[in-house]
Each structure stands twice: as C-alpha cells, then as structure tokens.
LOKEVO-282464 format. One record per residue: residue in three letters; x, y, z of N, C-alpha, C in turn. Coordinates in nm, 3 decimals, padded with zeros to 5 digits, m for minus. Each point is the difference from the previous one (the first is absolute). Layout:
N
+-----+---------+---------+---------+---------+---------+---------+---------+---------+---------+
:   r :    n.c1 :    n.c2 :    n.c3 :   ca.c1 :   ca.c2 :   ca.c3 :    c.c1 :    c.c2 :    c.c3 :
+-----+---------+---------+---------+---------+---------+---------+---------+---------+---------+
: ALA :       X :       Y :       Z :       X :       Y :       Z :       X :       Y :       Z :
...
+-----+---------+---------+---------+---------+---------+---------+---------+---------+---------+
***
This chain:
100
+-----+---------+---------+---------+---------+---------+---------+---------+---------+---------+
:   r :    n.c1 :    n.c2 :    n.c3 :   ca.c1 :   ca.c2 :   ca.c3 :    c.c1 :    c.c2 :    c.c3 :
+-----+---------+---------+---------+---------+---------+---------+---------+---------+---------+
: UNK :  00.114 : m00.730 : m00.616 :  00.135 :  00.018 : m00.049 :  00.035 : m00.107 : m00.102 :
: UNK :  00.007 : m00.114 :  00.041 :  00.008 : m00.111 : m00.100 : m00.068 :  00.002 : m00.095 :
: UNK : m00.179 :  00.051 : m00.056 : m00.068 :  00.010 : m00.078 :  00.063 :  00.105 : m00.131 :
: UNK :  00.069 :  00.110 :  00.118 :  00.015 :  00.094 : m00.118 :  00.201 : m00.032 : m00.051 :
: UNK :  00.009 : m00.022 :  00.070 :  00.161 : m00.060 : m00.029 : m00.039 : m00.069 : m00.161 :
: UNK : m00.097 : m00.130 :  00.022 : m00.037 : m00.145 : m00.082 : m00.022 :  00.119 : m00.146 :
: UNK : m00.111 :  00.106 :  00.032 : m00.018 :  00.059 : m00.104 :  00.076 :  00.097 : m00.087 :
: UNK :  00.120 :  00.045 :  00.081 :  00.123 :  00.060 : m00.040 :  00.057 : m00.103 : m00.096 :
: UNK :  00.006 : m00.135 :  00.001 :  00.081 : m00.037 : m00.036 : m00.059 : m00.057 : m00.133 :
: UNK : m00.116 : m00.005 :  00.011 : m00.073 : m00.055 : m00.131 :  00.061 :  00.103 : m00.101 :
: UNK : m00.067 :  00.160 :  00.093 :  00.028 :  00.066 : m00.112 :  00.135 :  00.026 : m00.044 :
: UNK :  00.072 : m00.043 :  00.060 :  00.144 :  00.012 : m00.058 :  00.015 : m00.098 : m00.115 :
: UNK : m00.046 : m00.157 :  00.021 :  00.052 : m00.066 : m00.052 : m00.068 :  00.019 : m00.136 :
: UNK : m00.138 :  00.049 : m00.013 : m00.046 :  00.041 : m00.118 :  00.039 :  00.089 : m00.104 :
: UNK :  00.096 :  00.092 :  00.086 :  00.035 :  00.117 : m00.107 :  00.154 : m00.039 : m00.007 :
: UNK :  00.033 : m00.112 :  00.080 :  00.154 : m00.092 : m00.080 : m00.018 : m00.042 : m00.136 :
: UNK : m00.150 : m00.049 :  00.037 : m00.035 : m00.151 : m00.100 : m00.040 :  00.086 : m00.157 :
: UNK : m00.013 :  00.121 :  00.029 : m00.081 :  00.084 : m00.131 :  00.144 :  00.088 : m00.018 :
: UNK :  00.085 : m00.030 :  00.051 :  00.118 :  00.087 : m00.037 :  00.003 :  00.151 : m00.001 :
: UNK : m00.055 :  00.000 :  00.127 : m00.052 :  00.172 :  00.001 :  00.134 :  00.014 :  00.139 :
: UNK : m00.032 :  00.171 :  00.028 :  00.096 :  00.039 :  00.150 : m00.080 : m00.043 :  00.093 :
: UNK :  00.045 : m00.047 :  00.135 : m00.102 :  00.020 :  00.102 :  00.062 :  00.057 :  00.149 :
: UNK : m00.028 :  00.149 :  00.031 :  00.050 :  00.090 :  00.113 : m00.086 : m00.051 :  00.078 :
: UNK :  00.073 :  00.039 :  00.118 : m00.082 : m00.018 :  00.148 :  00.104 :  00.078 :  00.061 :
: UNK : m00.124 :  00.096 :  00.069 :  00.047 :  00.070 :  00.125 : m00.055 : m00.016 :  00.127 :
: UNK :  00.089 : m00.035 :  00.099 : m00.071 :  00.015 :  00.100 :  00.064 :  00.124 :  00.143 :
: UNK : m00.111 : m00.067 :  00.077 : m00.061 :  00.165 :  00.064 : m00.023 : m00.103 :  00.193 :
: UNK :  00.147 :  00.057 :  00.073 : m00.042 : m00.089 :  00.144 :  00.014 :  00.131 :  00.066 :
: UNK : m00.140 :  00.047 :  00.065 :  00.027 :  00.067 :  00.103 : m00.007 : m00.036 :  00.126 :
: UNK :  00.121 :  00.040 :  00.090 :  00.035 : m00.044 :  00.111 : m00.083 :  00.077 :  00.084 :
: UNK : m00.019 : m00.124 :  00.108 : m00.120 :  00.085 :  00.084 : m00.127 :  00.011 : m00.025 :
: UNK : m00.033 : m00.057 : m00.129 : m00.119 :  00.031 : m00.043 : m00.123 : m00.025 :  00.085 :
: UNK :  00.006 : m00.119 :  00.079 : m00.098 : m00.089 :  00.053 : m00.001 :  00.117 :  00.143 :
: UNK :  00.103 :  00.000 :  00.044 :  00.076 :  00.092 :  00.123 : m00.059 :  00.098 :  00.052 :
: UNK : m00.003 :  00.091 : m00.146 : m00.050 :  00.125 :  00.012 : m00.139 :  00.037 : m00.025 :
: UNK : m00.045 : m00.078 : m00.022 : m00.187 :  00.040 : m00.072 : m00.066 :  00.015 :  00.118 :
: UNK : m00.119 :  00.114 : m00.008 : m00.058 : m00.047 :  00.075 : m00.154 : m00.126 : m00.006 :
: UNK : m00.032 :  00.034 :  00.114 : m00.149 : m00.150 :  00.030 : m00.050 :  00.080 : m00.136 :
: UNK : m00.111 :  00.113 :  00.015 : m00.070 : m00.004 : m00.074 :  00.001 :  00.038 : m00.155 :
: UNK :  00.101 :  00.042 : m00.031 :  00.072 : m00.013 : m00.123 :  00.000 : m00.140 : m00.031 :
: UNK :  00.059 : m00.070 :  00.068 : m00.027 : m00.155 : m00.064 : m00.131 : m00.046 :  00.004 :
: UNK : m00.055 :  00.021 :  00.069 : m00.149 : m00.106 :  00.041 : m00.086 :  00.088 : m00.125 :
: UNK :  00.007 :  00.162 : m00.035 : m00.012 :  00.069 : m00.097 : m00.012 : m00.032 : m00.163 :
: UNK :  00.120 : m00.053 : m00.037 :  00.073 : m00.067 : m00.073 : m00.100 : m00.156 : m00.066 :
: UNK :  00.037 : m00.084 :  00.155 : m00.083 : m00.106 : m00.009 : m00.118 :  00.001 : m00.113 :
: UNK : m00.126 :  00.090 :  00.100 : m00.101 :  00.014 : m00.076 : m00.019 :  00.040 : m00.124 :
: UNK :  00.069 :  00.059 : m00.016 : m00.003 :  00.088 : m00.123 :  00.038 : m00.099 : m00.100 :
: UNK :  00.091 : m00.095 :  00.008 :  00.086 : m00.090 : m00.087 : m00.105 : m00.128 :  00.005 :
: UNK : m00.100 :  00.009 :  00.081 : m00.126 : m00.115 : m00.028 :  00.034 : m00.117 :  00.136 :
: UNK :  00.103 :  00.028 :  00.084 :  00.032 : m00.101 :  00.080 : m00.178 : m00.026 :  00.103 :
: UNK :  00.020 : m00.153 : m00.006 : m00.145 :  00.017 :  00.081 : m00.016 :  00.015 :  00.152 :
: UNK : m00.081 :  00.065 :  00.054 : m00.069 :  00.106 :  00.091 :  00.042 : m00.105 :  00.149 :
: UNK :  00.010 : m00.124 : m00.034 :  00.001 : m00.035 :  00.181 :  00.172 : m00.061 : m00.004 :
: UNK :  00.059 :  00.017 : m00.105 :  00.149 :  00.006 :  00.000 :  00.067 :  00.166 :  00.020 :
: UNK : m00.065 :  00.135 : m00.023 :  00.021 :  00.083 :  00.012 : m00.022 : m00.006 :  00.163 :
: UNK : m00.119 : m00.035 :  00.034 : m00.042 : m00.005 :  00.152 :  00.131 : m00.014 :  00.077 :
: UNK :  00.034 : m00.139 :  00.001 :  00.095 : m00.050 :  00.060 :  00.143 :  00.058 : m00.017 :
: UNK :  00.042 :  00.001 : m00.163 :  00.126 :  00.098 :  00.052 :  00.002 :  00.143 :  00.064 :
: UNK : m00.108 :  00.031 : m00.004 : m00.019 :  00.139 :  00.067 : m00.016 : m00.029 :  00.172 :
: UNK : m00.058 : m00.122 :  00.003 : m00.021 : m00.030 :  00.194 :  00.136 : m00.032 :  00.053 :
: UNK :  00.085 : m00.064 : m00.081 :  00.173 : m00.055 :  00.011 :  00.073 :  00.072 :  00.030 :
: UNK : m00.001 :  00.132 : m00.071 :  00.074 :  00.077 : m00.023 : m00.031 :  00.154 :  00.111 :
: UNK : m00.127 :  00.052 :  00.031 : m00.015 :  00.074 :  00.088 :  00.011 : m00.055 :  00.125 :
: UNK :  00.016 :  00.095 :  00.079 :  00.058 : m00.025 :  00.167 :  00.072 : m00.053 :  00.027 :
: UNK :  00.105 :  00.027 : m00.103 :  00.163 : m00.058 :  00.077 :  00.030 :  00.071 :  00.087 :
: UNK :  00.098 : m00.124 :  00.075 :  00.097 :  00.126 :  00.075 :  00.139 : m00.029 : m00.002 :
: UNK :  00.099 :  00.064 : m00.054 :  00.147 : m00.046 :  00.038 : m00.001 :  00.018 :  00.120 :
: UNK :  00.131 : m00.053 :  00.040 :  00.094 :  00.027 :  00.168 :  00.113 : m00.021 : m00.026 :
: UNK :  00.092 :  00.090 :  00.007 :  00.161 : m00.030 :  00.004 :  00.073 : m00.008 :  00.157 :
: UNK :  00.067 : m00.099 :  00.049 :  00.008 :  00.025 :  00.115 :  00.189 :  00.019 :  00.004 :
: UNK :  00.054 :  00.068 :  00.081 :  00.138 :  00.002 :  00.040 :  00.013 : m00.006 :  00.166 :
: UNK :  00.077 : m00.134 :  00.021 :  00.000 :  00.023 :  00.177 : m00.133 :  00.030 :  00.059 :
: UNK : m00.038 :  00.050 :  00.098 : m00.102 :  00.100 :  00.073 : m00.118 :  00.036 : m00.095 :
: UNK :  00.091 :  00.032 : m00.102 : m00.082 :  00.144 : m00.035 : m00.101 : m00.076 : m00.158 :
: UNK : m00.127 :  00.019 :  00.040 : m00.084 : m00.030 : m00.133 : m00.042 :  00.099 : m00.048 :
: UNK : m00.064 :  00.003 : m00.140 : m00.057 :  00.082 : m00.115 : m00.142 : m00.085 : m00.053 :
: UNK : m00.088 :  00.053 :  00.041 : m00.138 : m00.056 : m00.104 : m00.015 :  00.074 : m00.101 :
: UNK : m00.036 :  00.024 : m00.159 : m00.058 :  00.081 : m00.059 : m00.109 : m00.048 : m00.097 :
: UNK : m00.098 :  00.080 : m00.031 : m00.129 : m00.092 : m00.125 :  00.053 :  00.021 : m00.074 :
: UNK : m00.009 : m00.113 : m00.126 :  00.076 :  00.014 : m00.161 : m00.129 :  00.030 : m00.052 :
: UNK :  00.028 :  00.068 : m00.067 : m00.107 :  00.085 : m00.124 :  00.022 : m00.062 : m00.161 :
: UNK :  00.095 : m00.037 : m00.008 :  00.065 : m00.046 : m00.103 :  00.039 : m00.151 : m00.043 :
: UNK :  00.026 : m00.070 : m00.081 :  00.128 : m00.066 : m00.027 : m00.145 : m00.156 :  00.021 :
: UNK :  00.153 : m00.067 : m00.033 : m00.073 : m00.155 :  00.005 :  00.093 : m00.090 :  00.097 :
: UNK : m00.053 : m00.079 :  00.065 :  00.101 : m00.140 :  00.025 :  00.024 : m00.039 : m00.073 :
: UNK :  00.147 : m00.030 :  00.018 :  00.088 : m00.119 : m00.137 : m00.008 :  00.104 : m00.079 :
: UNK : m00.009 :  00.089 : m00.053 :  00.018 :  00.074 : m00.118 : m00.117 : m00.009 : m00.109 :
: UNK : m00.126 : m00.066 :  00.028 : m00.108 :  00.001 : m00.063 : m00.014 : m00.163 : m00.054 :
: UNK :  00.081 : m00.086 : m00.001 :  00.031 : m00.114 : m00.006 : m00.126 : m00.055 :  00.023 :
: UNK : m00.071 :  00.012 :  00.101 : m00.154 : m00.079 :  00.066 : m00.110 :  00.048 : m00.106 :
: UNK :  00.030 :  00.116 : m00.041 : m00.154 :  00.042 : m00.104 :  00.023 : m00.080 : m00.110 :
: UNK :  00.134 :  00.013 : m00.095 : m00.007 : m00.018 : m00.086 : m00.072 : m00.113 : m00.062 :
: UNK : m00.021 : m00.156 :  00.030 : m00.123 : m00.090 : m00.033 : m00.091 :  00.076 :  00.033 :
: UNK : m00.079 :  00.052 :  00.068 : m00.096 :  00.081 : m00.012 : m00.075 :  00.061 : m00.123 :
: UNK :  00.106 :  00.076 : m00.025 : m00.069 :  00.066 : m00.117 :  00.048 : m00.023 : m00.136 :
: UNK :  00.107 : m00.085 : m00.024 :  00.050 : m00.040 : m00.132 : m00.145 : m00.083 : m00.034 :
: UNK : m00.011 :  00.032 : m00.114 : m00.124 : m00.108 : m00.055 :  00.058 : m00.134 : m00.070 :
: UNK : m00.083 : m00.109 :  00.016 :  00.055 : m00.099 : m00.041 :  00.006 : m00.006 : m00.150 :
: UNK :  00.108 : m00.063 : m00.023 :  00.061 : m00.018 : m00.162 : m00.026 :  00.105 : m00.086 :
: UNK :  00.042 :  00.123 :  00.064 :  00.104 :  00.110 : m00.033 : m00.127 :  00.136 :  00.017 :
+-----+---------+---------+---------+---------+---------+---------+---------+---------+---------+
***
C-alpha cells in the first residue's frame, strides 16, 4: 500500500511539474478481502508470480476455519470457505513486492 501510494504521488507530482492534468480514480470495494474465495486467491497468487511456499502457507492459514457464534446456551460452528482475517491485512507484505 505505501509502495503504491509513494508511486501515485511521484506520478502526480510529475505531471504538476510538466504542467500537464493529472486524474485519479479510485476504486474501494467493500468486502473485497471478505468475500473471495481460498482458491480464487491462492489462484490469483500464482498466476501473479507470488512464490510457491508463500502461496503454501496462505492457503494452509486460511483453509479449515471454523467460525462459532455463541448466544447464551446456544452455539453455532460453521467452515468459512471464504474471506480473510483482518480483512486480508496479514497477506498483504506477502505479496507486495519490494520497492514497488
């Protein structure tokens, strides 16, 4: 995040400095991390070059969860198929490559 923030801003300040326009749009989808599933991401991973024993591991992290919601008495177990802890927060060093 910080890598690509740093590089947003270069390029901004470059097309200040050349007296040009410079748009930016951005794009937050909510839930994103939430809703994916495992192998769509671990999918993803590979494909995007992430290396093979970091794919390992977020894929070992992430399968065989189990929620439990409890009220009073009464509990709920279910397997998550989906989603991340923290909102994907833990991968992201993972697979950002260093200096950008």
């Amino acid at each position: 995040m910080e890598t690509a923030l740093h590089q947003l801003v270069i390029w901004a300040e470059k097309a200040l400095d050349q007296q040009e326009i410079a748009l930016g749009i951005f794009l937050d989808i909510e839930g994103a991390f939430d809703n994916t599933a495992y192998d769509s991401m671990c999918s993803a991973f590979t494909t995007h070059g992430v290396d093979q024993t970091i794919v390992r591991w977020i894929t070992a992290t992430l399968e065989g969860r189990v929620d439990t919601a409890a009220l009073g008495d009464v509990s709920r177990s279910v397997a998550v198929f989906r989603g991340c802890p923290t909102g994907g927060s833990f991968i992201t060093p993972l697979i950002v490559p260093c200096g950008g």
